[in-house]
C-alpha positions, 0 to 999 in steps of 0.5 A: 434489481439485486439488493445487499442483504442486510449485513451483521455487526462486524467481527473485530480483532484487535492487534497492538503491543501496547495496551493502552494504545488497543483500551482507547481504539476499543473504547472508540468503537464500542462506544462512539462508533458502533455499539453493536460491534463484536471484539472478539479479541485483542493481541499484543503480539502477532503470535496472540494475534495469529492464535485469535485469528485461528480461533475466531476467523475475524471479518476484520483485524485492526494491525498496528505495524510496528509490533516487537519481534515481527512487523505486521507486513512479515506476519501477513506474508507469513499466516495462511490465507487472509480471509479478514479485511485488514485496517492498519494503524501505526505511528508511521507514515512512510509505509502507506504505500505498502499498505495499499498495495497489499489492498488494505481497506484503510490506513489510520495514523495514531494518534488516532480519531472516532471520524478516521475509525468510523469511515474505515469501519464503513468501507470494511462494512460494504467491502463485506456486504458487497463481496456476499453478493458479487458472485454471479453478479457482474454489476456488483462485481464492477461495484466492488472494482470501484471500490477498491479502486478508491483505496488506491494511493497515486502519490508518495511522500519524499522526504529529505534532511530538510523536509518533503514534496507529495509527488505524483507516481506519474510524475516520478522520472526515475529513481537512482541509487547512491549506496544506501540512499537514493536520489529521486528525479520528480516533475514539480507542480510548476513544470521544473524538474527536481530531485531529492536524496533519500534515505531510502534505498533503490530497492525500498523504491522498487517495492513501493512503487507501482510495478505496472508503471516502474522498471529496474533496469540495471543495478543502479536505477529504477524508471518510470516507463511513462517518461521512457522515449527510446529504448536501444537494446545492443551491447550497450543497452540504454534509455533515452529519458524525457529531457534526453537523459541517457541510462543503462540498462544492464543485460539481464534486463534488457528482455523485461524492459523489451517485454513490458513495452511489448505488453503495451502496444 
């Protein structure tokens, strides 16, 4: 049986544009979580941080999100390459499902804690170690499948003038626009439906939602195709929703819709 080879001390670059914030998640790594660590650099824009990157080739960056000028999901859709396992840290929530889904290994919320740092630290170490061995190695390559798996969210925070609901993606019927805001249809945990308005817009909605599940299908509304039960395509398009909820589907797309039931069967 294959072991893991023993696995050097991580390369770290660290990303904030406020001092202070990036002094204290060195003094936590140094000194209460590895002292073997290398930092090799610290940034307080992403223009340092892309010249360091260049330099150095981390094995991971620490990335604060909110950065002046450039947040950190428009710096890495712009660099090259990510060779690097990116850790997120940021004073914002509301971007965690964004985060995931660019297969971050971890998310941290400031203000941030050694326990939080030192278990994001450990998946970018096996997440690392595993990637060295998996070539050729089917079992190692369904480890490191599980693995990401892990990191996976299956919720989203919804948030309204008053307060918020975790909900389920699963649970999400569908999501419909109303100007720059949004109203969202959810299954509560007691079996009743419900639905919250937004401040995000249907468009936010789309790019944080899973796509495998979730369906545009007109202008003004997103669906959860779990919870799709018919589709009638003529020319007045519609989905019949659970709880017969009737909505449109505009023409241009009605052959995704059609499509990506056809992928299902």
């Amino acid at each position: 049986m294959a072991t893991a080879p023993k696995i050097a001390p991580l390369n770290v670059i660290i990303v904030d544009d406020e001092i202070d914030a990036c002094k204290n998640l060195q003094k936590i790594l140094v000194e209460y979580v590895d002292p073997g660590i290398n930092i090799q650099g610290i940034a307080n824009s992403t223009a340092e941080a892309e010249k360091l990157i260049k330099e150095h080739q981390p094995d991971v960056v620490f990335l604060d999100i909110e950065m002046p000028n450039e947040n950190a999901f428009e710096f890495l859709d712009r660099i090259a390459t990510i060779t690097f396992e990116v850790i997120f840290v940021t004073a914002y929530d509301e971007y965690a499902i964004r985060a995931f889904k660019l297969n971050a290994v971890d998310y941290i919320l400031k203000p941030i804690s050694i326990d939080e740092v030192a278990g994001a630290l450990k998946k970018a170490q096996d997440r690392r170690g595993y990637k060295k061995i998996m070539d050729g190695n089917n079992m190692y390559a369904r480890l490191l499948g599980d693995i990401k798996g892990l990191n996976k969210l299956d919720k989203i925070r919804l948030k309204d003038n008053v307060g918020f609901e975790i909900v389920d993606f699963k649970d999400i019927f569908y999501v419909e626009a109303k100007g720059s805001y949004s109203n969202v249809y959810f299954l509560k945990e007691d079996g009743s439906e419900k639905y919250l308005i937004t401040s995000h817009s249907l468009n936010d909605y789309e790019d944080l939602l899973p796509m495998n599940i979730f369906c545009r299908i007109h202008r003004s509304y997103l669906v959860n195709c779990i919870h799709v039960k018919k589709v009638v395509a003529d020319d007045n398009s519609f989905v019949i929703m659970k709880g017969k909820k009737k909505l449109p589907v505009s023409r241009r797309r009605i052959t995704e819709l059609m499509e990506y039931f056809k992928d299902k069967q």
